[in-house]
C-alpha positions as CSV (number, residue, x, y, z in Angstrom):
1,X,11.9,138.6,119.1
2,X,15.5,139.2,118.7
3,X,15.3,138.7,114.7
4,X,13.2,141.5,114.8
5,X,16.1,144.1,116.3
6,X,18.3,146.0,113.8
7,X,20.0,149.2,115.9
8,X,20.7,149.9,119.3
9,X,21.5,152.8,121.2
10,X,23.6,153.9,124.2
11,X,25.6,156.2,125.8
12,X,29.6,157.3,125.2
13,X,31.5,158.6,127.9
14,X,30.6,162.1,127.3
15,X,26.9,161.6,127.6
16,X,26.1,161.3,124.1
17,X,24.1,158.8,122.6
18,X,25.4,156.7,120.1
19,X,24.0,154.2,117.2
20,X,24.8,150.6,116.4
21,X,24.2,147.8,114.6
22,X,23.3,144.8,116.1
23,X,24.8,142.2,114.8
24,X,23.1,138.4,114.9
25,X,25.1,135.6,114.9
26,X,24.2,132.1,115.4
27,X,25.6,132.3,119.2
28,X,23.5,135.0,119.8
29,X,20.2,133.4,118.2
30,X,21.0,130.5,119.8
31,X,21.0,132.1,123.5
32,X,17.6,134.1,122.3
33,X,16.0,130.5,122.3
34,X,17.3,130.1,125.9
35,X,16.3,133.4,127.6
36,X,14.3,136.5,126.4
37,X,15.7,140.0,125.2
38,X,15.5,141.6,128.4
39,X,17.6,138.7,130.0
40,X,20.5,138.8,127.1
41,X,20.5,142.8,127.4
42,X,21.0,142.2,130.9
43,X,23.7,139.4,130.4
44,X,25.6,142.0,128.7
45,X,25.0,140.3,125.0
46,X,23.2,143.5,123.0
47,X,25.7,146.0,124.9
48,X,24.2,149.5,126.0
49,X,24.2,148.2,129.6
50,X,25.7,151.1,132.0
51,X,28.7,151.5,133.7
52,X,27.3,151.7,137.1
């Protein structure tokens, strides 16, 4: 569950990974009730998606 998420990770532009806090607003719990994590991470919503 999304609730359940406190720190994400990616990668800078030098490679390096890099800690956040995920921050959980009503929008985002909102779209959690409409699609599951993997489809908001994809969607871009949680970030750490790559530059491809």
């Amino acid at each position: 569950m999304l609730f359940n998420l406190k720190v994400r990770s990616e990668r800078n532009s030098n490679g390096q990974t890099v800690m956040h806090r995920l921050t959980l607003t009503p929008e985002l719990m909102k779209l959690n009730e409409q699609y599951p994590l993997s489809r908001l991470w994809l969607m871009g919503h949680l970030g750490s998606v790559p530059n491809v």
